[in-house]
C-alpha positions in Angstrom: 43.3 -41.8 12.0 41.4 -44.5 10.2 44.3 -46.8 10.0 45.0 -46.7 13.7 41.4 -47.4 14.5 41.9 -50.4 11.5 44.6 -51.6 14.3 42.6 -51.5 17.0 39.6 -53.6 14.9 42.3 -56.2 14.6 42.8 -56.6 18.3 39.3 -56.7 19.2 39.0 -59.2 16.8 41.2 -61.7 18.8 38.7 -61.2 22.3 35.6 -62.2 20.4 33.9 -65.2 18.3 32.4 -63.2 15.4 35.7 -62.1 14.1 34.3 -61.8 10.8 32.6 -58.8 11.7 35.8 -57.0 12.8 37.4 -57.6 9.9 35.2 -56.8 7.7 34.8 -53.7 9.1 39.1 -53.1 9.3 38.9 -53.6 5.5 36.1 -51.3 4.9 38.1 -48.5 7.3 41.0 -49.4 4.9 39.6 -48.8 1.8 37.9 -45.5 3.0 41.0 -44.1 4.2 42.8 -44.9 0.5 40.5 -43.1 -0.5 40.8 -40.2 1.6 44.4 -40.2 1.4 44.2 -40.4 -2.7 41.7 -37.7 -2.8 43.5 -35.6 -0.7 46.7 -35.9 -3.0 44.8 -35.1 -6.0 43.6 -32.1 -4.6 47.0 -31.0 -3.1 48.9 -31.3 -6.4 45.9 -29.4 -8.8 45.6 -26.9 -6.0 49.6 -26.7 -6.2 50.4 -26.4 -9.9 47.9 -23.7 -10.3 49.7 -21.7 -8.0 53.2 -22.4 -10.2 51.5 -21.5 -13.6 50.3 -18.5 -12.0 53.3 -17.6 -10.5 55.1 -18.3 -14.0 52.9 -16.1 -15.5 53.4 -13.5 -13.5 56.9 -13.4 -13.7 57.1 -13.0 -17.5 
């Protein structure tokens, strides 16, 4: 969601003279939602090989 909203920074920054602003605030967007997105990873895969050790040690 924060990438298409980075987009539409980008446009809005072509209408107006203090395009500066916009893209500053496209970047920050950007970095917040690498962030997000790595985070999110993290969490999937330790959340996911738990479940495969248990299930490992279940089986034995």
């Amino acid at each position: 969601m924060l990438f298409a909203l980075t987009q539409f920074v980008f446009v809005l920054k072509v209408y107006y003279e203090n395009g500066n602003f916009f893209h500053a605030i496209a970047m920050l967007m950007f970095v917040l939602g690498q962030f997000l997105l790595s985070k999110f990873i993290i969490l999937t895969e330790e959340s996911s090989n738990y479940k495969s050790i248990d299930n490992l040690n279940e089986s034995i």
